[in-house]
C-alpha positions as CSV (number, residue, x, y, z in Angstrom):
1,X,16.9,143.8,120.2
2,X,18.3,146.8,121.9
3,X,19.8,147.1,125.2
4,X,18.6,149.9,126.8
5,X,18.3,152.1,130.4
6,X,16.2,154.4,131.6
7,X,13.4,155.0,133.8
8,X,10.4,153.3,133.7
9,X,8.6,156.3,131.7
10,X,11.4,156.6,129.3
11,X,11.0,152.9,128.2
12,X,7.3,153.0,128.2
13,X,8.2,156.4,125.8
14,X,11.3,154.9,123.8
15,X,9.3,151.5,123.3
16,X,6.2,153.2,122.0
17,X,8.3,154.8,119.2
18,X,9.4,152.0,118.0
19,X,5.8,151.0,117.0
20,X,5.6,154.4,114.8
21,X,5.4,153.4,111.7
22,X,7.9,154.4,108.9
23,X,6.3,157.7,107.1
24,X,3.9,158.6,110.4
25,X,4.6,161.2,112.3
26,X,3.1,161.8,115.9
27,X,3.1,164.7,118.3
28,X,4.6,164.7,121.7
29,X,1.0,164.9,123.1
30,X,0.2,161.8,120.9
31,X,2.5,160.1,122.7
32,X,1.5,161.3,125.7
33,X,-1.6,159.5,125.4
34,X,-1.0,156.6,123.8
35,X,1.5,155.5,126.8
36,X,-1.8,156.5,129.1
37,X,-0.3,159.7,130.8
38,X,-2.3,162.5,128.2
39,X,-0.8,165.5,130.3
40,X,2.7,164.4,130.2
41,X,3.2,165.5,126.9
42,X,6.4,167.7,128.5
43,X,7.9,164.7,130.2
44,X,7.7,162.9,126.7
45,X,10.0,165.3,125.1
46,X,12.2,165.1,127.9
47,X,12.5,161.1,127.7
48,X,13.1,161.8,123.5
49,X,15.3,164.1,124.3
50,X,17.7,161.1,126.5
51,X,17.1,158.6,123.6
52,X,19.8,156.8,123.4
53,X,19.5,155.5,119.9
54,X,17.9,158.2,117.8
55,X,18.0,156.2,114.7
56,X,16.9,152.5,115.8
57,X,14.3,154.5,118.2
58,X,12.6,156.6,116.2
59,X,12.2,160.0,117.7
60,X,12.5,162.0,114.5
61,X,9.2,161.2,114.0
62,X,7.7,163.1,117.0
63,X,7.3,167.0,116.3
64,X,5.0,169.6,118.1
65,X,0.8,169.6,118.2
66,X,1.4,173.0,116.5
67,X,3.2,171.1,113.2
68,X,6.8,171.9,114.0
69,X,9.3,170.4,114.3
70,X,10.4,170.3,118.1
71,X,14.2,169.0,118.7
72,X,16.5,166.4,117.8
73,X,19.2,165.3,120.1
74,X,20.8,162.8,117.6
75,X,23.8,164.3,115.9
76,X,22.9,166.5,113.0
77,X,20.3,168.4,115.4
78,X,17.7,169.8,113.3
79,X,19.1,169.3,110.0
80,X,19.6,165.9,110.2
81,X,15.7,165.7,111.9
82,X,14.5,166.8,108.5
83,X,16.9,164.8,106.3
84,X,15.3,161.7,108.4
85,X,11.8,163.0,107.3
86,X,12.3,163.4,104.1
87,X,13.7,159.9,104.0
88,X,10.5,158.6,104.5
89,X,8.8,160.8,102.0
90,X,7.1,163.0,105.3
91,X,5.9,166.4,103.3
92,X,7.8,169.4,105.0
93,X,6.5,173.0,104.0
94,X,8.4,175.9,105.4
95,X,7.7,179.8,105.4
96,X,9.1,182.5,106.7
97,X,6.6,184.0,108.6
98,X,6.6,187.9,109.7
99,X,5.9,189.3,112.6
100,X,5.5,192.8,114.4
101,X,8.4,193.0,116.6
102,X,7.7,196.3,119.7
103,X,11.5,197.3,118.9
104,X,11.4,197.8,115.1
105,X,10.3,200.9,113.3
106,X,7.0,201.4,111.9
107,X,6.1,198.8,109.3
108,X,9.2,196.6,109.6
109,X,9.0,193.1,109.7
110,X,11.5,190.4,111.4
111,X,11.0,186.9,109.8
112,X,10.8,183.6,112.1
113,X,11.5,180.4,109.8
114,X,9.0,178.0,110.7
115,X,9.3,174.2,109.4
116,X,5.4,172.7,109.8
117,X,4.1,168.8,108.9
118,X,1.3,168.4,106.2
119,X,-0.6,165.8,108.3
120,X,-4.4,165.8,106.9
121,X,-4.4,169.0,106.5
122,X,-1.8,172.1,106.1
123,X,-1.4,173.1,109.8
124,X,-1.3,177.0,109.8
125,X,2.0,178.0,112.1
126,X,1.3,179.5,115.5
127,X,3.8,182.6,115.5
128,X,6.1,182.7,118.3
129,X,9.2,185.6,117.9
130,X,12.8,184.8,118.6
């Protein structure tokens, strides 16, 4: 069993992901709600964020409602976030999505590379410029 630290709402977080089951993924406002506080959903990332075992507490398996993938702060970041998903035979579909952009020239494009979960059904990626 692991030794760990944190505030109360980070061990009610940490301690729910360990229930996620291997192949699942859940959002942070899934999470949110299971622990009973449904608009903390911002304060859940946060506490992922401090995990301080992102292996043995599964916080790989937590992306965005939208079907992104959100952060990772083990080592690896992102990369290592997918690799983890994969693992566990999670389905990752990626585009490159375009998007107007007010400083480019008339019909230029500027791709944003969007990674999105196949849940139950293929969640259509909000757009959101960088």
């Amino acid at each position: 069993m692991l030794k760990l630290k944190g505030t109360y709402f980070q061990l009610k977080v940490w301690n729910y992901l360990i229930k996620i089951p291997k192949g699942k993924v859940k959002t942070y406002l899934e999470v949110a709600k299971a622990i009973g506080k449904p608009k903390a959903y911002r304060a859940v990332a946060n506490a992922i964020g401090k995990n301080p075992f992102p292996i043995k507490i599964p916080c790989y398996r937590v992306i965005r409602s939208d079907g992104s993938l959100g952060g990772y702060s083990g080592k690896g970041g992102i990369r290592k976030k997918k690799q983890l998903l994969r693992s566990e035979n999670i389905i990752i579909k990626e585009w490159f999505w375009p998007f107007n952009c007010s400083k480019t020239t008339k019909n230029q494009h500027f791709y944003t590379y969007i990674t999105v979960f196949i849940k139950k059904n293929i969640i259509q990626p909000s757009v959101v410029p960088y």
